[in-house]
N, C-alpha and C positions, 0 to 999 in steps of 0.2 A: 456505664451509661449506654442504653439503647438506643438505635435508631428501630422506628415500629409501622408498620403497615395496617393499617384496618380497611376489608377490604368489604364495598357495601355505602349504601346512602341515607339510612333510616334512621328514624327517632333510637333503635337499637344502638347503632351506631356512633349518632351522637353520645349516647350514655357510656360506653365504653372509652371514647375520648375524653370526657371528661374525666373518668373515674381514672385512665393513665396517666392524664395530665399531671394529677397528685401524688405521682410517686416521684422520688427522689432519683428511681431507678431510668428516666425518662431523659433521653438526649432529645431526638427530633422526632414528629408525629407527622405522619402520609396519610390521607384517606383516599381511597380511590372506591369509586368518584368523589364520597362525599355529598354537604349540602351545604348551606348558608351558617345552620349552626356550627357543624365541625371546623368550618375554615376559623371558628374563635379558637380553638385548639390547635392548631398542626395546618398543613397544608395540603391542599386538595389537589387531587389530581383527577383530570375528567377521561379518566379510562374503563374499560368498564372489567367489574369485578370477574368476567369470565373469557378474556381474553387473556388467555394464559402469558402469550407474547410481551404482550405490551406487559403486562404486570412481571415477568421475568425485566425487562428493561429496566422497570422504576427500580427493582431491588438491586439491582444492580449498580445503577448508578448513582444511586443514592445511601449504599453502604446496609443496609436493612438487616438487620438482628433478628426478627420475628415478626411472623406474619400473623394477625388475628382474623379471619374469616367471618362475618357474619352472618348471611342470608345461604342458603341453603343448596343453590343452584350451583356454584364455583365448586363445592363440597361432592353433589353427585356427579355433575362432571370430572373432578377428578384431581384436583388444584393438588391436592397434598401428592398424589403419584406423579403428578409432571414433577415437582421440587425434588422428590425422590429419586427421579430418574436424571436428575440434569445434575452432571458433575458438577459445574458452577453454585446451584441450588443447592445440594441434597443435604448439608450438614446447615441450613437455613431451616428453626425450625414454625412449622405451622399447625396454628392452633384450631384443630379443629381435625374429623376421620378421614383416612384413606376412602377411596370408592365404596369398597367393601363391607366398610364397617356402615357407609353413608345411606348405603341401602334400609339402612333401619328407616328410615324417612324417603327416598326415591322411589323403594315398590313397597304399597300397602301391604300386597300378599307377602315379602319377603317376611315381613315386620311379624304378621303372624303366625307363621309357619315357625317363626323364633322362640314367639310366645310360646306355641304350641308345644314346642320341642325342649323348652325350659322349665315346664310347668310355672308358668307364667300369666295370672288370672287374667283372665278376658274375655270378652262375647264370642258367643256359638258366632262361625261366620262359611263363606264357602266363598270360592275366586270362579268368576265366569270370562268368556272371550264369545266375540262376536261367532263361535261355531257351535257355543254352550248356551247362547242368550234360550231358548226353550229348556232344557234343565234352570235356567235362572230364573227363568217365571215362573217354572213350578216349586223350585226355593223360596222364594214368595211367599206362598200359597202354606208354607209350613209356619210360619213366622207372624208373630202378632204384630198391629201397627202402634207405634211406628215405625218406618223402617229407615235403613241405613245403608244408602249404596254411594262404594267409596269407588274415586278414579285411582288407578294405583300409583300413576305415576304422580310426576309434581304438576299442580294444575294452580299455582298462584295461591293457595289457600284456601280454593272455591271449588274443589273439587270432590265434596262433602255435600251431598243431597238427604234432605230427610222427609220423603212421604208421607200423609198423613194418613192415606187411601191404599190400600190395595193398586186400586185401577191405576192412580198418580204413579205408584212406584213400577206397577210394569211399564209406561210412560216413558218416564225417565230410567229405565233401564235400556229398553229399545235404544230412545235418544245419546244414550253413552255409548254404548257398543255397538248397534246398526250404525247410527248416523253423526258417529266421531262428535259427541257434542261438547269433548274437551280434549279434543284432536286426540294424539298418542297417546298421551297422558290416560286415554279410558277407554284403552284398547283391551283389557282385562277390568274389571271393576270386581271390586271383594261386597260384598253384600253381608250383613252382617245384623243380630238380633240388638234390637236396639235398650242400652241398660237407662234404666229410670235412674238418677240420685242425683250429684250434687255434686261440678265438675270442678277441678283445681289442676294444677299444672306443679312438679316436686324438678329441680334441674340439681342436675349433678356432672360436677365437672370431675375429671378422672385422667389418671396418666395411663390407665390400660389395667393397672394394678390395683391401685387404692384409688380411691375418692375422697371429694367432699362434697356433703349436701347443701346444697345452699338452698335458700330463702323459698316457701313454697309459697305459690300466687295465684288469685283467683282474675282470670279476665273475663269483658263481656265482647261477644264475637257480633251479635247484631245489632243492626243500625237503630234499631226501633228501641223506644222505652219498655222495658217490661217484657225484654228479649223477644222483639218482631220484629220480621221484616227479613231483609238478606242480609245474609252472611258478611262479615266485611272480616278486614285483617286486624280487628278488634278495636274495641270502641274505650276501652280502659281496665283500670287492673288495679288488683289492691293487696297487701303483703305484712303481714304476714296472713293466713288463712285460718280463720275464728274456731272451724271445727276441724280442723288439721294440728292437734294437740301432739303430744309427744308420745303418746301411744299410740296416735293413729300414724304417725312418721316411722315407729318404730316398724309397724306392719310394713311401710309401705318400703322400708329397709330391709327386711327379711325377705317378703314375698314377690318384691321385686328389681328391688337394687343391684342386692349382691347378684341372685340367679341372671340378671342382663349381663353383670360384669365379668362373670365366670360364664357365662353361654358366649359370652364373645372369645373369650380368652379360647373355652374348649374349641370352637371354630378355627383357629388361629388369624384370628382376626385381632390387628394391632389396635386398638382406639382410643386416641390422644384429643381431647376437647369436652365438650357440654352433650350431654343429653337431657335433652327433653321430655318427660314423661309427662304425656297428658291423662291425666284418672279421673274415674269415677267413683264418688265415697257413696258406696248402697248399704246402708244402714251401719256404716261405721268397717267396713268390706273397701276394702282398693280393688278398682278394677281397671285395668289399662286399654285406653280408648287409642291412643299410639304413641308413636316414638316421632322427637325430633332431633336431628342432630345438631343441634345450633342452639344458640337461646334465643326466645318468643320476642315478641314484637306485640303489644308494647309491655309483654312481665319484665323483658331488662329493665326499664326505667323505673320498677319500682324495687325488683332483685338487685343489682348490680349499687344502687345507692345507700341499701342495708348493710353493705357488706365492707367494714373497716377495715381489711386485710389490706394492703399493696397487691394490688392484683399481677402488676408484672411480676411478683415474689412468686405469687401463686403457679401465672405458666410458664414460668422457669422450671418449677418445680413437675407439669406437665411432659414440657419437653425432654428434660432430663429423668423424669421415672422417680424421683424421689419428692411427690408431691404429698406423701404422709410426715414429710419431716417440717411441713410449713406449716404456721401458723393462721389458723382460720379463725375472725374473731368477725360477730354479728350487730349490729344496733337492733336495740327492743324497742326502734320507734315504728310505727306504723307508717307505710309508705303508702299513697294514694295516688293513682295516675288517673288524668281525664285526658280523653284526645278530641281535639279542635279536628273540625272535616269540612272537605269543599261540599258546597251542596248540589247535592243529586249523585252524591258518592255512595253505592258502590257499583253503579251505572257511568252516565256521562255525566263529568263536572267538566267546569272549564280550570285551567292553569292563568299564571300572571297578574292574579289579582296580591294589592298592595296590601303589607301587611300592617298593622299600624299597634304601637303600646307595647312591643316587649320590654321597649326601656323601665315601664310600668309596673311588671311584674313585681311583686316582694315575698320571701318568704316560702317562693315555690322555683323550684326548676323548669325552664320552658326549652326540653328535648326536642329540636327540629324533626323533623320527618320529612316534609314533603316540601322541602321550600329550596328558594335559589335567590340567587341577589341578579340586579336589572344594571344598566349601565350604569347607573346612578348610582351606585353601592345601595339599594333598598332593596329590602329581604321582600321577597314575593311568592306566591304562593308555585308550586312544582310539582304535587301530587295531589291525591286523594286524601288521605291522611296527612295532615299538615301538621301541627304541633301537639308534643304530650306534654303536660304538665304534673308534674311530680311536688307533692309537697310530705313533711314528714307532718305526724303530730303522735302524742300520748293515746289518742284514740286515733279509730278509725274513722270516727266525723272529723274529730277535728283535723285530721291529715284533708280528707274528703272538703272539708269547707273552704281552707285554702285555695287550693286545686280549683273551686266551683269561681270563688271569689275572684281568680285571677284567671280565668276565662269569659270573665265580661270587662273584661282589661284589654284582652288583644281584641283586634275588630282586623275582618277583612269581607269583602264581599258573599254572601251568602254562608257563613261560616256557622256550624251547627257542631253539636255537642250532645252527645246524652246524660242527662242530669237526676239519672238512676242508679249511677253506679255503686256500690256499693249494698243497696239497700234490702237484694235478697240476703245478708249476709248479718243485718240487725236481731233477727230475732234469738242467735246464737249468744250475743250479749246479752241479754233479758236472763236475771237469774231466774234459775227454775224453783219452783216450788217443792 
């Protein structure tokens, strides 16, 4: 029996507690910080996931078995090297990369220079710094629009600009590197040709040696219906992905699984947790748009629910290196996430508004993300992204209708929803002639 740390606040988060909750292998659950929903699992702790101190403290005196990582910041900072270094620590183990390996997701430019060096498909691209920004406007100037200038470091998720203009993208290159307009974080920006097709996200969890793939997922990143508007930390998600067949998995295992897996190893690079591969299917072509070292926000809610295995079985098997002798078993149901958002999210929303109907829910899962409870024990609103709702079904609507049905369930002040999801993804069902 385990005691377990998940460290992180998010609808992610939530899913992962729950999905622990159901194992056998489960003594006691810690979130730190946590939110309204995990406290229904385990106990929260209001520390925060990058205060390495304080979180050596809680595993400490709280006996802590393994540590799960969620969000991405504790990771490039460097969580799993402090545990390593701290004799107390170091045979404590934690799920998710060393520094090193975390770069794959900390510097844009590291990520492709990986690629590069792996024969690793991906877009023509070039890294500038505010002493190169004139060589980067003349990169521009070679490149069709749209274009694609990325901050290198970590910028919240928002550090993904895409021009429509020439004019717009020298604009916003100026703005990144002259004038710090995503502070450090776009102090070098990778610029890159931007690929037409049809995005999906493949996660594979790995002990450094072997892997497993797990569930691949399509999410929607902006606010607007019919993908407008800005950028957010994704509006919903849907699992498994209709033209992501077994042939096109298998490519995306050849072309670029194993060569990450074995480009790390040749590196001497240890990498113990999830990656993220975000691609592009151009005409039935994988092509890697980048790397996260963690899993998505909100694809765990519809990954992580797919997935029948005991997952403490699984990063056991992680920690320990013999993650090919576990059992990996999948549900053929379709999972479908919708996310509840405060309104005027991904700008200013307000926080604190009351949440009302989860009691009401049926049939779907309601992942907290952004919420907290008030003195009164009522769950109230605490972010941007407030609740994912997860439902399964035989189809993708019907997963989908669920989900939609029990988001005019909950009600909280100014609470929006896009009610598109799914439905670039219809015409893949449509048999062909």
């Amino acid at each position: 029996m385990m005691n377990i740390l998940i460290l992180g606040s998010g609808g992610r988060e939530h899913a992962f507690a729950w999905k622990l909750s159901q194992s056998k292998k489960l003594n006691k659950l810690f979130i730190a910080p946590g939110n309204a929903g995990t406290a229904g699992f385990g106990t929260n702790v209001n520390i925060s996931a990058v205060d390495f101190e304080a979180v050596k403290k809680l595993v400490l005196e709280n006996s802590i078995n393994m540590v799960i990582v969620g969000p991405e910041d504790p990771l490039v900072k460097g969580i799993h090297d402090f545990f390593l270094a701290d004799g107390l620590l170091k045979n404590i183990p934690v799920i998710g990369p060393q520094k090193d390996g975390a770069q794959l997701e900390g510097s844009k430019d590291f990520s492709k220079r990986f690629m590069m060096r792996h024969n690793i498909p991906t877009a023509r691209y070039e890294t500038f710094t505010k002493d190169t920004l004139l060589e980067g406007l003349e990169f521009l100037k070679t490149l069709q629009p749209p274009y694609v200038l990325k901050a290198d470091g970590l910028a919240g998720g928002k550090g993904v600009v895409i021009p429509d203009t020439l004019e717009e993208a020298e604009k916003e290159l100026s703005e990144m590197l002259a004038n710090a307009k995503f502070g450090s974080a776009s102090a070098k920006v990778v610029i890159e040709e931007f690929l037409k097709g049809i995005e999906l996200s493949v996660f594979v969890l790995t002990d450094g040696n072997s892997y497993k793939i797990l569930p691949s997922a399509k999410d929607y990143k902006r606010i607007g219906e019919g993908d407008t508007g800005l950028n957010t930390g994704g509006m919903g998600a849907v699992s498994p992905v209709p033209f992501a067949d077994e042939a096109f998995i298998k490519k995306v295992e050849e072309r670029v699984i194993i060569p990450t897996i074995n480009g790390l190893k040749k590196e001497g690079i240890v990498y113990k947790g999830f990656i993220f591969i975000g691609l592009m299917n151009i005409s039935g072509e994988p092509y890697v748009i980048e790397y996260n070292v963690r899993m998505g926000d909100p694809e765990t809610e519809v990954v992580i629910p797919r997935i029948k295995s005991d997952l403490i079985d699984l990063f056991e098997g992680v920690a320990a290196g013999n993650l090919n002798e576990k059992t990996f078993e999948l549900d053929n149901l379709f999972a479908a996430t919708v996310m509840l958002v405060a309104g005027g999210y991904p700008e200013e929303y307000k926080k604190g508004d009351l949440i009302t109907g989860l009691e009401l829910v049926e049939d779907s899962i309601a992942f907290q993300a952004g919420t907290t409870s008030n003195s009164e024990r009522q769950t109230i609103t605490n972010g941007g992204r407030v609740i994912a709702l997860t439902s399964f079904g035989n189809t993708m609507d019907e997963a989908l209708k669920k989900s939609f049905m029990n988001a005019e369930r909950i009600q909280y002040k100014n609470k929006y929803y896009r009610k598109d999801i799914g439905n670039d993804l219809k015409s893949y069902f449509i048999p062909q002639p």
